[in-house]
DRENDO-1510 file (C-alpha; in Angstrom, 1 decimal, always signed):
<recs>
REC; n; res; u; v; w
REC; 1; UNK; +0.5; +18.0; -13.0 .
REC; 2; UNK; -2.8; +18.8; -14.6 .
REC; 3; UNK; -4.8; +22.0; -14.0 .
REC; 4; UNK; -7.6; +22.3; -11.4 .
REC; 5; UNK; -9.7; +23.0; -14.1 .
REC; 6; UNK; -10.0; +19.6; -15.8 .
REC; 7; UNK; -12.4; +17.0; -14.3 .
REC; 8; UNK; -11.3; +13.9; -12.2 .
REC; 9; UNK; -12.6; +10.7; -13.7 .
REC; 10; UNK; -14.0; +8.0; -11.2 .
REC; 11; UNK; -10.3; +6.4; -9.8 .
REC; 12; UNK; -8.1; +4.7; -7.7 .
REC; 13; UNK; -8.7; +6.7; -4.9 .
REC; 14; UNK; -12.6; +6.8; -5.3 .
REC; 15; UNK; -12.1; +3.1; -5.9 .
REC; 16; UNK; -10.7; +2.6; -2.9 .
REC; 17; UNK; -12.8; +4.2; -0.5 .
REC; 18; UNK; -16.1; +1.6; -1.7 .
REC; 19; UNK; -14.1; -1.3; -1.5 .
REC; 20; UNK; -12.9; -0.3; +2.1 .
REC; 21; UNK; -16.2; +0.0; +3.1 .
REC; 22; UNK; -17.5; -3.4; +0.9 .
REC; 23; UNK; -15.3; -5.0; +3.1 .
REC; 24; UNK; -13.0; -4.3; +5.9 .
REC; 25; UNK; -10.6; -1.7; +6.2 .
REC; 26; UNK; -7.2; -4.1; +6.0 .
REC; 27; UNK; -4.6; -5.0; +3.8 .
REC; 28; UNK; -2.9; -8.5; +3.5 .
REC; 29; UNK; +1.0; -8.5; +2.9 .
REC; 30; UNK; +1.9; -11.0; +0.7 .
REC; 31; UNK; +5.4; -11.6; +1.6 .
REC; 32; UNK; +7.0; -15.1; +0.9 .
REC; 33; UNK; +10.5; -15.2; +3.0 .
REC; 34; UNK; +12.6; -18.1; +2.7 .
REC; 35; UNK; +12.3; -18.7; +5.8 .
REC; 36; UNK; +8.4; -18.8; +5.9 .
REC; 37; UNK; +8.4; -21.0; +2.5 .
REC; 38; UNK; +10.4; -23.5; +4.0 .
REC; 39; UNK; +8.0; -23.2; +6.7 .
REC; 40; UNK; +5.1; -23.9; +4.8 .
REC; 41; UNK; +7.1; -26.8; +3.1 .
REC; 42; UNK; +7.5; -25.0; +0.3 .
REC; 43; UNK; +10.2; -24.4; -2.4 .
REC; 44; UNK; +12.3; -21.7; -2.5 .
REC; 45; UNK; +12.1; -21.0; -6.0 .
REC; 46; UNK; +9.3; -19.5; -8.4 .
REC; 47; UNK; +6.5; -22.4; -8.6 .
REC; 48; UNK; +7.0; -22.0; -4.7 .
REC; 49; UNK; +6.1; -18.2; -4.6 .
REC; 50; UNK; +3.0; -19.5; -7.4 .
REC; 51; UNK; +1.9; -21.9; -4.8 .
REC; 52; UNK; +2.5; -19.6; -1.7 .
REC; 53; UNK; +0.3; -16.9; -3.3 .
REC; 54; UNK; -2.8; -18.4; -4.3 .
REC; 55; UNK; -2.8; -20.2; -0.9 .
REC; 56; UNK; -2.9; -17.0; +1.0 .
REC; 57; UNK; -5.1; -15.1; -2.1 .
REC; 58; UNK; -7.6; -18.2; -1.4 .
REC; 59; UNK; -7.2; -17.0; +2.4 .
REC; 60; UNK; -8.1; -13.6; +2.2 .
REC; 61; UNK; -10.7; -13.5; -1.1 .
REC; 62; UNK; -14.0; -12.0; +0.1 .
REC; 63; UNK; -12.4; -10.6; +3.5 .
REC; 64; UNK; -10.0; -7.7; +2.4 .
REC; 65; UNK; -10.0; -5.4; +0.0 .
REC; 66; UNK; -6.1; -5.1; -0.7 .
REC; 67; UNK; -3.5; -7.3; -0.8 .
REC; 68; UNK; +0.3; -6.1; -1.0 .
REC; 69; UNK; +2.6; -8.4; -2.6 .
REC; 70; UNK; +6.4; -7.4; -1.4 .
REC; 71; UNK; +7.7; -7.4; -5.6 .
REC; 72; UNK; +11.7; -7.6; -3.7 .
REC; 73; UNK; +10.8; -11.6; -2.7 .
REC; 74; UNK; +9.6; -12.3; -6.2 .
REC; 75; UNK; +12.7; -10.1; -8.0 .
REC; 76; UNK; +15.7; -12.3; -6.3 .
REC; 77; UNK; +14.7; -15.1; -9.0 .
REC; 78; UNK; +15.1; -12.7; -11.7 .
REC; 79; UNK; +12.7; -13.3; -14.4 .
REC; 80; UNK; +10.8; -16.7; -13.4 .
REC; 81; UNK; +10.1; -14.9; -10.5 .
REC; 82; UNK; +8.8; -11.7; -11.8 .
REC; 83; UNK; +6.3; -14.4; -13.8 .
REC; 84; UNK; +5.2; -15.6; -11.0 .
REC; 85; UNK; +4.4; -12.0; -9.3 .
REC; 86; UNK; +2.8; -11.5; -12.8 .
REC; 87; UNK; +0.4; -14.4; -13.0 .
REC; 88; UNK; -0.2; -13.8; -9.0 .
REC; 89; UNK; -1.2; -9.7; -9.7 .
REC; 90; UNK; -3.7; -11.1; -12.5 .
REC; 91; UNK; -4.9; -14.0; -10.3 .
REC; 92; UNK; -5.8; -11.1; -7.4 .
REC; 93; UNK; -7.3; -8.8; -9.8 .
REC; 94; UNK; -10.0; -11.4; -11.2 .
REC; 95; UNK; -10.8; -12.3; -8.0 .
REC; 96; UNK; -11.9; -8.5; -7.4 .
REC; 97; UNK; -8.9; -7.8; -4.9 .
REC; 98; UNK; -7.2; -4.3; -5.6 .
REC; 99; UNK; -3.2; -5.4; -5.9 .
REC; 100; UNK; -1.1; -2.5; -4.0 .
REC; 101; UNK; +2.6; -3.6; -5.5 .
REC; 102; UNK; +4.8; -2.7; -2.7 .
REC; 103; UNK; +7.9; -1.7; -4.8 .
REC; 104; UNK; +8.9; +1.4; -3.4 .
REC; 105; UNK; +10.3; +3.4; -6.6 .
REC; 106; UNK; +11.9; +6.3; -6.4 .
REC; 107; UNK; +13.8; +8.2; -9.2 .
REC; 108; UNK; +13.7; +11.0; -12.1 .
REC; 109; UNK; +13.3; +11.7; -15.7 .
REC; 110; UNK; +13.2; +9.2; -18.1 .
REC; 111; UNK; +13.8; +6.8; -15.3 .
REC; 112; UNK; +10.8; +7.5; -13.3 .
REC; 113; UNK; +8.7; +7.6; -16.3 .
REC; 114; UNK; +10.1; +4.2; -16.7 .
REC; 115; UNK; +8.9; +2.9; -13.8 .
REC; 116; UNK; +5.3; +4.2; -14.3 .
REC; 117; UNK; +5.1; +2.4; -17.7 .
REC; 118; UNK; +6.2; -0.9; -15.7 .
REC; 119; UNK; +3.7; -0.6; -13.3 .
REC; 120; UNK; +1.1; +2.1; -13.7 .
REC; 121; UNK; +0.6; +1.2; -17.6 .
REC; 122; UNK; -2.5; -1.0; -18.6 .
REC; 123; UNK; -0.4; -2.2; -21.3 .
REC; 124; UNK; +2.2; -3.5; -18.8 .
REC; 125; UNK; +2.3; -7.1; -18.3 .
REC; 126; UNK; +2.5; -6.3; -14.4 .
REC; 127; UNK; +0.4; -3.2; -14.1 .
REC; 128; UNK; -1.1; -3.2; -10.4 .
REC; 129; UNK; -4.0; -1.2; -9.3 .
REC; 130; UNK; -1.0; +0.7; -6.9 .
REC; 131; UNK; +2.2; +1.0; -6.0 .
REC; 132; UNK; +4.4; +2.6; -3.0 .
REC; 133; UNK; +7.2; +4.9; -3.5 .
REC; 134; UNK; +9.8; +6.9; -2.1 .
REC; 135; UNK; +10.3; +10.5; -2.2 .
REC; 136; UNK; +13.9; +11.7; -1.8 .
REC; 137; UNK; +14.7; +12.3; -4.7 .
REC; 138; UNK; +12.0; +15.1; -4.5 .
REC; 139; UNK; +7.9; +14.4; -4.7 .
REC; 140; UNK; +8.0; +16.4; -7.9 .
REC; 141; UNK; +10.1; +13.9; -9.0 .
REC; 142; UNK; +7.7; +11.3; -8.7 .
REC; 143; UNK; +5.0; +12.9; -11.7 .
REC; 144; UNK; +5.7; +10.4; -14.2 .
REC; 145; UNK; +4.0; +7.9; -11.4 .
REC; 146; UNK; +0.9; +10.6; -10.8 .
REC; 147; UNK; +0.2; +11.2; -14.5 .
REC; 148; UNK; +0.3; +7.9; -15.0 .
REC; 149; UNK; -2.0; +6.4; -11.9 .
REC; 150; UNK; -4.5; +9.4; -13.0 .
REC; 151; UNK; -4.6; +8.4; -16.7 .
REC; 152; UNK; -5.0; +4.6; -15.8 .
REC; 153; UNK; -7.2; +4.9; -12.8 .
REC; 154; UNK; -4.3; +3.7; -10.6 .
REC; 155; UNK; -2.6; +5.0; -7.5 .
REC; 156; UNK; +0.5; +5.8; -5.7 .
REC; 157; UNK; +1.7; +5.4; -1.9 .
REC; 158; UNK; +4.4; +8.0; -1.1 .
REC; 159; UNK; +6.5; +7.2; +2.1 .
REC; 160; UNK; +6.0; +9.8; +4.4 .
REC; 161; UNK; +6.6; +7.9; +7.9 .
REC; 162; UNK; +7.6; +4.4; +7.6 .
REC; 163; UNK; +7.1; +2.0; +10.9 .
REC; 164; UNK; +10.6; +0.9; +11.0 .
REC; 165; UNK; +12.7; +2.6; +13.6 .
REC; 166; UNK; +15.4; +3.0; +11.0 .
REC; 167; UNK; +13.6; +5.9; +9.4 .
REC; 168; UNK; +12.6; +8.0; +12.1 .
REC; 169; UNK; +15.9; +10.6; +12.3 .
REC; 170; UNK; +15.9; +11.1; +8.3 .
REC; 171; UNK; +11.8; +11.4; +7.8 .
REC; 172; UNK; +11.4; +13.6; +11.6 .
REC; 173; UNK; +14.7; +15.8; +10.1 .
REC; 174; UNK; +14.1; +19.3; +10.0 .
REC; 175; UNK; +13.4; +21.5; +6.8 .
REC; 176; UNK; +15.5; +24.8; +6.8 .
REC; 177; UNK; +13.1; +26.8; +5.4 .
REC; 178; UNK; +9.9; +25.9; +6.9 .
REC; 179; UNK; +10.3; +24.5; +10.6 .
REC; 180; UNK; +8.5; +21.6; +9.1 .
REC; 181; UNK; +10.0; +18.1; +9.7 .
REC; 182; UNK; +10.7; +15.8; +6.2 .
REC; 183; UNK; +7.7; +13.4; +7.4 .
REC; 184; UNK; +4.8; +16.8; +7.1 .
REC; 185; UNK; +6.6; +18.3; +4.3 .
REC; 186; UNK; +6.1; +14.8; +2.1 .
REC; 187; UNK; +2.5; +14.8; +3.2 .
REC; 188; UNK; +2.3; +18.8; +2.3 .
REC; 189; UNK; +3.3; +18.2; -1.2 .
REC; 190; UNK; +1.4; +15.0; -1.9 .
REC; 191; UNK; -1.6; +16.9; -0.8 .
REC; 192; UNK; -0.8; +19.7; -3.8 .
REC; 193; UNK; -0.8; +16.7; -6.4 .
REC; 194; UNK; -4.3; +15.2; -5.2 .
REC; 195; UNK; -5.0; +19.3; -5.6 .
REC; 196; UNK; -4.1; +18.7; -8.9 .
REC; 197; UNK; -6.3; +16.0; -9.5 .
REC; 198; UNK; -9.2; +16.0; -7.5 .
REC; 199; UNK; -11.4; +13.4; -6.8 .
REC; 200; UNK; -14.8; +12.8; -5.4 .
REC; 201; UNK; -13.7; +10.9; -2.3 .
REC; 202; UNK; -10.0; +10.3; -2.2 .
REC; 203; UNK; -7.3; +11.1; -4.7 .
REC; 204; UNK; -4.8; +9.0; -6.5 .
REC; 205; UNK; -1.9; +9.8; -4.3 .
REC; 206; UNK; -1.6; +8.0; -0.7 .
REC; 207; UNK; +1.1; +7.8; +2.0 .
REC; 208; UNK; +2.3; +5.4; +4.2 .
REC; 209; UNK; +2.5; +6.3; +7.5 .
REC; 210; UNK; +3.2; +3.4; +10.2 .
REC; 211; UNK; +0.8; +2.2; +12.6 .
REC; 212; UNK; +3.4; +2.1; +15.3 .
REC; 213; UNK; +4.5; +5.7; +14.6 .
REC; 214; UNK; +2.8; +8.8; +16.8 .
REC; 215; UNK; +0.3; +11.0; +14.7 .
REC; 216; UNK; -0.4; +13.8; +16.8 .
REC; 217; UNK; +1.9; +16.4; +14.6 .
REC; 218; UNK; +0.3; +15.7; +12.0 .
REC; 219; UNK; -2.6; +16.9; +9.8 .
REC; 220; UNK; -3.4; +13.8; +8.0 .
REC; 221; UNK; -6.6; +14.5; +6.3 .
REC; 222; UNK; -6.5; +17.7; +4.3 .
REC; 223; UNK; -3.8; +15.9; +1.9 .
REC; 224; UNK; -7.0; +14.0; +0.6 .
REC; 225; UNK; -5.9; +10.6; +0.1 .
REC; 226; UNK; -5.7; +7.4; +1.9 .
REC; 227; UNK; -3.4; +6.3; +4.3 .
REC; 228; UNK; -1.6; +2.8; +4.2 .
REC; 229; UNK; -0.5; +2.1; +7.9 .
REC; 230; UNK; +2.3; -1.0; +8.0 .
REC; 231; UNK; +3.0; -2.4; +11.2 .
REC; 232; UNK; -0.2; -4.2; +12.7 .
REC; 233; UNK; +1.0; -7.7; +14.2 .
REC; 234; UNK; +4.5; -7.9; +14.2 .
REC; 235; UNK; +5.9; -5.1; +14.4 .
REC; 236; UNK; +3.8; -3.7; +17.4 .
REC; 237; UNK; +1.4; -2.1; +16.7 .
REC; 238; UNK; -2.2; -3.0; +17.9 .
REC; 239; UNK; -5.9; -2.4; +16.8 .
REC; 240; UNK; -6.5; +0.1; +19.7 .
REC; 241; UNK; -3.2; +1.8; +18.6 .
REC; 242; UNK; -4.9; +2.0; +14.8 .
REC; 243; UNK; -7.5; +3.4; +16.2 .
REC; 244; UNK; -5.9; +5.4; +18.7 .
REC; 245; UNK; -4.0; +7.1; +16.4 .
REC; 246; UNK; -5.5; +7.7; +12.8 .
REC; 247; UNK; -9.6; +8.0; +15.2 .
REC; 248; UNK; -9.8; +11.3; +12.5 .
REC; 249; UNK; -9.0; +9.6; +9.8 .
REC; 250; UNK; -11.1; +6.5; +10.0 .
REC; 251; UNK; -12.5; +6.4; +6.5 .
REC; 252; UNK; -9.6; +6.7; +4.7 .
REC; 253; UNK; -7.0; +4.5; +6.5 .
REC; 254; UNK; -5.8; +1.1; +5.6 .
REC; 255; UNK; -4.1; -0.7; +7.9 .
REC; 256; UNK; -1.9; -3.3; +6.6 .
REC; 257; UNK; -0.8; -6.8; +8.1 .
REC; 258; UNK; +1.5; -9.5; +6.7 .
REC; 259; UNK; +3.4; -12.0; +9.5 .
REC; 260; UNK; +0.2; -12.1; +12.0 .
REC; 261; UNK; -1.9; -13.5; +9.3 .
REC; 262; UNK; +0.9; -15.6; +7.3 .
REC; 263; UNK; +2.3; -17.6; +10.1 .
REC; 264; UNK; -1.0; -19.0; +10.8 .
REC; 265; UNK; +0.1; -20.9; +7.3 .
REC; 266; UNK; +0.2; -23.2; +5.0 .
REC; 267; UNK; -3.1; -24.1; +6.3 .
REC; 268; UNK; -5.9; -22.1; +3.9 .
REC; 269; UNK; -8.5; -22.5; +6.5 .
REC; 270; UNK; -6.1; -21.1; +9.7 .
REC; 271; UNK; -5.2; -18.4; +7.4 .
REC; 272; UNK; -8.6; -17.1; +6.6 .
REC; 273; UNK; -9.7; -17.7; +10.1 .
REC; 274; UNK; -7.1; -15.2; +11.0 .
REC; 275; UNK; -7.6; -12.8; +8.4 .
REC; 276; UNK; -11.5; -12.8; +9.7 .
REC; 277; UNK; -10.5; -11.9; +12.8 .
REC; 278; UNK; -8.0; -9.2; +12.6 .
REC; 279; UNK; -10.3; -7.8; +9.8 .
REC; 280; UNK; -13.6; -7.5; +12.2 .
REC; 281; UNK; -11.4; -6.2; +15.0 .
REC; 282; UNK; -10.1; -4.0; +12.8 .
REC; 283; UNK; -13.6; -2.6; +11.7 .
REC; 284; UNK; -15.0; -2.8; +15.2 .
REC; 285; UNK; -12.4; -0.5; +16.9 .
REC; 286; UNK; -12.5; +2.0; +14.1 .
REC; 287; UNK; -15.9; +2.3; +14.5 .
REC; 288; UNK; -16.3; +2.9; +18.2 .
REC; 289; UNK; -13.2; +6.1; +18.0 .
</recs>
């Protein structure tokens, strides 16, 4: 991690934060299940991921400012399919979306450092504006990811509390030697790194905390970066819960929604008629807390 002393350039985080409030604070998942595909009478194969993505990126252009392709649904067609995520990535980014690849790295060394040239690296042929990872193997052991979002003006969204029910007993686990739970401790150390590289709004280094999960043990803003919250639609939780529960943190959270806006599909028109209204609700409600 860098010294305090050397000078944040304009990034991701800064980035961020204007195109939130350019447009609406939402994300769109971009999450093409067999079973939706066949739904939308598409192919299960890579020209039908092509074909699902710029349906839903013609949906959402000009009404979100994220969109968060799930890389596992492209991956299981091995290299035909990472194309496709490839060409979709560049196809959001020229259209002025910022692409959050929701790829959920984790490792260390050489390893990790691999993954931040795969996805963090401009020279990469799949370099995303973000990416989400996961931090047992230690947050430290995710630097290769922050050195690399803060030289390329690119971010990175550490799981600290994830809105599947799953997670809760490992990420609300108790730390020996602090009384703090995993969840606070993740947040704790991801606020030392944007420490490390501050920034004039928010830093490079996000968490994911889930909309359907309490926040009310939690400090969320002095880490300093934003906060992707899964689970609108779906998986339960509401707009009044958003709002509810991250009122203090209304400028830097993102809430993100995938199924409530994709099963309104294959029809472009239903889609962005949905997207319009989840992301005005969205604004409205974080407005009034």
């Amino acid at each position: 991690m860098r010294s305090n002393s050397t000078p944040e350039p304009v990034g991701f985080g800064d980035r961020l934060s204007s195109a939130m409030r350019a447009a609406a604070p939402l994300c769109a998942g971009i999450d093409p299940s067999p079973q939706l595909l066949q739904r939308w009478g598409l192919s299960d194969d890579a020209p039908g991921l092509a074909a699902f993505g710029i349906a839903v990126l013609d949906a959402v252009e000009g009404l979100v400012p994220v969109v968060k392709p799930q890389s596992a649904f492209f991956e299981r067609f091995g290299s035909a399919g990472v194309a496709a995520l490839e060409e979709l990535c560049r196809d959001a980014q020229q259209r002025g979306l910022i692409v959050l690849l929701d790829v959920k790295r984790g490792d260390i060394g050489s390893t990790c450092d691999a993954y931040a040239q795969a996805y963090l690296a401009p020279s990469s042929p799949i370099a995303a504006d973000a990416i989400t990872a996961t931090p047992y193997l230690g947050v430290a052991a995710l630097a290769p990811l922050f050195e690399s979002a803060h030289a390329s003006g690119r971010g990175v969204f550490v799981v600290a509390r994830s809105s599947n029910p799953e997670g809760s007993r490992l990420q609300t686990a108790r730390i020996e030697d602090g009384g703090l739970d995993v969840a606070r401790d993740v947040v704790a150390q991801v606020g030392e790194v944007n420490a490390s590289y501050p920034s004039a709004e928010l830093g490079l280094a996000g968490i994911v905390f889930g909309a359907t999960c309490d926040t009310s043990a939690y400090d969320l803003k002095q880490f300093g970066g934003p906060i992707l919250a899964p689970g609108l639609g779906a998986q339960g939780a509401t707009v009044d819960d958003v709002a509810k529960r991250f009122a203090k943190y209304r400028d830097r959270v993102l809430p993100t929604a995938s199924r409530s806006i994709l099963a309104t599909g294959p029809d472009v028109a239903s889609m962005r008629k949905a997207t319009m209204e989840l992301a005005t609700a969205c604004t409205e409600a974080l407005r009034k807390v």
